[in-house]
N, C-alpha and C positions, 0 to 999 in steps of 0.2 A: 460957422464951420461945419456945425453937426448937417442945416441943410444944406451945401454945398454934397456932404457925401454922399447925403439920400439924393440928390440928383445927378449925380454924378453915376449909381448903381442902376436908378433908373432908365439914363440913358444906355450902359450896357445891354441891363434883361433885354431891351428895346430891342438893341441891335443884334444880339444872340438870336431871340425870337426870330428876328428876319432873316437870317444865314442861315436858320433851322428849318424854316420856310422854303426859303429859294434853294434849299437842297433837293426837299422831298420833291419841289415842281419840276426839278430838272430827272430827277429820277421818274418822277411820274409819265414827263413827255418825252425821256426814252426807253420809257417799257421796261426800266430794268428793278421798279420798286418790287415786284413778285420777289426775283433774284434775291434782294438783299431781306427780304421779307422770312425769305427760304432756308439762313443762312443763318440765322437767328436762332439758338438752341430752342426748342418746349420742351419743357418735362410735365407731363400731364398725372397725376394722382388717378388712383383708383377713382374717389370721388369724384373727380374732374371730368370722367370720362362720359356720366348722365347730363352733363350743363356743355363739353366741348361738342357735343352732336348726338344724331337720333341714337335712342337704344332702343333696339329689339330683347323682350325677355323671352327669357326661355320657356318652353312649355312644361305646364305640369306633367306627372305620369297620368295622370286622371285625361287628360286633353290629349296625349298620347295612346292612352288604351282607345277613347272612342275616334280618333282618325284612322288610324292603323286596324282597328280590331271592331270598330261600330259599337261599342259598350256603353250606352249609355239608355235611360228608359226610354228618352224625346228626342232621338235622334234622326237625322233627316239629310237624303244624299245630297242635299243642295247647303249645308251648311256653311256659313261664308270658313269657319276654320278649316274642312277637309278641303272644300273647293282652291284656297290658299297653299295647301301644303301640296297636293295633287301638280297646281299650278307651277311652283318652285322645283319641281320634279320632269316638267318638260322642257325638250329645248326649241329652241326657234326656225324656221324656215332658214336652212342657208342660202338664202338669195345672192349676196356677193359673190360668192368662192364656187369654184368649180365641184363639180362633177366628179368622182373619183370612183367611177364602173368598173366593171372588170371587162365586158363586154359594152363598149362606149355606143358602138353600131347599132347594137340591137334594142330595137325598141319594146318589142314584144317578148314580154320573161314568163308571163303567165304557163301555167302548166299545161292547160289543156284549152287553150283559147278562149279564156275569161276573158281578156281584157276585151280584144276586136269584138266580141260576143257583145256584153255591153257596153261598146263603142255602136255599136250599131243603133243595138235597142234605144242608146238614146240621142240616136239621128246625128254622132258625131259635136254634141255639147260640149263648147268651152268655157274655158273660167268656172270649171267645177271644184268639187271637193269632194276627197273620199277618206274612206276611213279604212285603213285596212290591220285586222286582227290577227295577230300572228305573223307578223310583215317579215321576219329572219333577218336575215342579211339586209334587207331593203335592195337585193338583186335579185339574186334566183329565185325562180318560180315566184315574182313578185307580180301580184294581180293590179298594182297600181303605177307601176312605173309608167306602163306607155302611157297614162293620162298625163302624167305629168312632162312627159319630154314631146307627145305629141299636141294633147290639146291645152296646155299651158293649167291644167289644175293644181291646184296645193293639196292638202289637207293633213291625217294625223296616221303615223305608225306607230303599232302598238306590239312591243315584241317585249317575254318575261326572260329571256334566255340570256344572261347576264352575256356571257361571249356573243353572241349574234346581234343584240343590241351595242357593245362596244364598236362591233364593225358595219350597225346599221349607220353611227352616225359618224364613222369616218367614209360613208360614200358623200354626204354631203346633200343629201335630197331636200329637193324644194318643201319641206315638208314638216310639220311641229313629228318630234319621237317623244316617245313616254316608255321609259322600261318600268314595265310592268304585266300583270296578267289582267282579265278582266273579272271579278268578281260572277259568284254564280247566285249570291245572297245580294241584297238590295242593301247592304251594308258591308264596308270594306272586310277584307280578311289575308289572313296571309296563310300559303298551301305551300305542300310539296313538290318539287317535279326534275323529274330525270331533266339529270342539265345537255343533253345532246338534242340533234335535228325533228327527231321523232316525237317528242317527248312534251307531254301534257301533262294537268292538275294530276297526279296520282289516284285520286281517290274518285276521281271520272272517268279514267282510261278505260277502256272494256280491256278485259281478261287475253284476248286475242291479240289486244295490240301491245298489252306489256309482254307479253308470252314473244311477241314478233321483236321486240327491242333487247329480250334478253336471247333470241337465238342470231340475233344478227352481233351478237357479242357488244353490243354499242351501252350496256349498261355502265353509267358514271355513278359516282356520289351525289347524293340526291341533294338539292338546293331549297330553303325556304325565300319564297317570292309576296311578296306583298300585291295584294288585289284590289280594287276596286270597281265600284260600278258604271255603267258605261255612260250613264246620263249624268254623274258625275263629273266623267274625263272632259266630257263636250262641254258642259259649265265653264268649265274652269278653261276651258280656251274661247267662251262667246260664242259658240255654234248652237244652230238650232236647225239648221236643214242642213243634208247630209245628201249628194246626189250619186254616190255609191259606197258602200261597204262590204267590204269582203271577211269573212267568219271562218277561219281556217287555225282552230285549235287543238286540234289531236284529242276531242272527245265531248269536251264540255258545251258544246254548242247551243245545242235547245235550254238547258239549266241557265245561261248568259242571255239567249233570248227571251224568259219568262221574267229575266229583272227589269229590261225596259222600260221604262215610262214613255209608253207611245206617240203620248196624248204633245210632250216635250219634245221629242224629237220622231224628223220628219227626216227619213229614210226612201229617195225613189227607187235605186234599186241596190239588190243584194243578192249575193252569193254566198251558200253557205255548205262547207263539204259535208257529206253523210258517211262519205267509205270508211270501210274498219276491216284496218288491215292486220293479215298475220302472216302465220309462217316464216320462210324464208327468203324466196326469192320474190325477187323485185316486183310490183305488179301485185302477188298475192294478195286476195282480201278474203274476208270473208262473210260468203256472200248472202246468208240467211240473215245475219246481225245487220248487214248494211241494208238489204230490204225493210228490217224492222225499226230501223233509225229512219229512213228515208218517210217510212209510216207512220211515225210519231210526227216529224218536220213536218210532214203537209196538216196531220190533225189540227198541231199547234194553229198553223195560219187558217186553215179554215175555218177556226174557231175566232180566231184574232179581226180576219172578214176585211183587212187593208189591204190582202196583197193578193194577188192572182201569181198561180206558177206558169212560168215561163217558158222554160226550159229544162232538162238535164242535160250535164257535161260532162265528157265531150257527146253530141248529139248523134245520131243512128246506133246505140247500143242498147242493149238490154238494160232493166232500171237499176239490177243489180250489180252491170259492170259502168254506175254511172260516178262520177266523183264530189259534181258539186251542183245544188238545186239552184235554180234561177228563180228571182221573186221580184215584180213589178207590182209597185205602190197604187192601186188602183185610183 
């Protein structure tokens, strides 16, 4: 009797096991096992959550002071942690999605014919890349649009202006953004700066151009911006040639280009403004400080002995009513 029951339970399990079976197959072979998978409460524990998938920890203050701030003895701008955090800070080429210009027509934004300038110089090259410093909006007075809507280039904009960057990347540009500034130290740092159009590192402005920001009434509440180096930013996106950059930061310029690492990154050509503007009306610069900026820029390169100068822009004026130096990677 006793084995009559044990086979008798056995024959059940048997047949349970196989209705258990040709359930799952039939949910399997109609896609609907996720479904019922889905439907299925979890309650996952604290604990649970380092064994149910990956965990990212969080950074020390110590790991935060030397990304943010460079504090550390053996620090070094290619480090894989800043190159990381740098990296999660930009965003991507919106290649899919349209275009959201304000002026869709116009290809040419540049201010004083940067772009066609070096569109020419370099015989009309496509499938480039530039880097453009100070990019605002990613429209107006933008020295790299027309590469990009004409000769099919990518590359990186680089804007610290908390609002100007919000609305560099609702245009949509084929292009990586980074809001940020660019370091003037071969270690990150973080600066102040008038949050409007005009407005640069504070503490590199020349005297005439905050003197011109606070007459033109545009003084805001000054913003802390976080900096970094610029052979840094390129790391952290895989670039090592670079076939133009435009340096258009409201002061800091020569101090950005003495952090360089040359030897790293390979720059054919560049434009970089010198004017230092004041007063009040438009146009105004002034023009003893802009000849002695323009003086130091060319010292720098002739000492530097890669680049030959080009041009000044816009071309038939005087040096001192000029805005931005040209420089070809010899």
């Amino acid at each position: 009797m006793v084995a009559d029951i044990r086979r008798m339970k056995s024959k059940f399990l048997v047949f349970v096991s196989m209705v258990l079976v040709g359930t799952v197959m039939l949910f399997v072979s109609t896609g609907r096992l996720d479904h019922v998978l889905l439907q299925t409460p979890l309650t996952l524990t604290h604990e649970d959550i380092s064994i149910a998938e990956p965990y990212q920890r969080y950074r020390t203050s110590d790991e935060m002071l030397y990304i943010l701030h460079g504090q550390g003895e053996e620090f070094s701008q290619y480090d894989p942690q800043l190159i990381d955090y740098i990296r999660g800070h930009i965003s991507q080429p919106s290649a899919a999605r349209q275009r959201k210009l304000a002026r869709p027509r116009r290809s040419d934004a540049s201010q004083v014919g940067q772009s066609r300038f070096v569109d020419r110089l370099l015989s009309g090259r496509r499938n480039g890349f530039f880097v453009e410093c100070g990019a605002a909006d990613g429209e107006e007075y933008s020295n790299s649009l027309f590469f990009e809507l004409e000769q099919n280039w990518t590359g990186l904009l680089i804007e610290a202006n908390p609002d100007y960057h919000r609305a560099l990347l609702k245009k949509n540009r084929r292009a990586y953004v980074l809001g940020s500034c660019l370091s003037t130290d071969r270690r990150p740092m973080t600066v102040r700066m008038p949050a409007d159009v005009f407005g640069g590192i504070t503490d590199k402005m020349h005297w005439s151009h905050i003197a011109y920001i606070g007459a033109k009434n545009m003084t805001r509440p000054e913003i802390a911006v976080n900096c970094f180096p610029l052979n840094s930013i390129i790391e952290a996106i895989n670039v090592s040639r670079v076939d133009y950059m435009s340096l258009d930061v409201e002061g800091p310029e020569l101090d950005i280009l003495r952090t360089i690492n040359w030897k790293q990154l390979h720059i054919d050509v560049l434009t970089v403004e010198y004017r230092i503007i004041k007063g009040v009306e438009r146009g105004t610069h002034d023009k003893p400080e802009t000849l002695k900026r323009l003086k130091d820029l060319r010292e720098f390169f002739r000492d530097l002995g890669i680049y030959r100068e080009v041009a000044l822009l816009p071309t038939g004026r005087e040096d001192s009513d000029g805005l931005d130096i040209v420089l070809s990677r010899i």
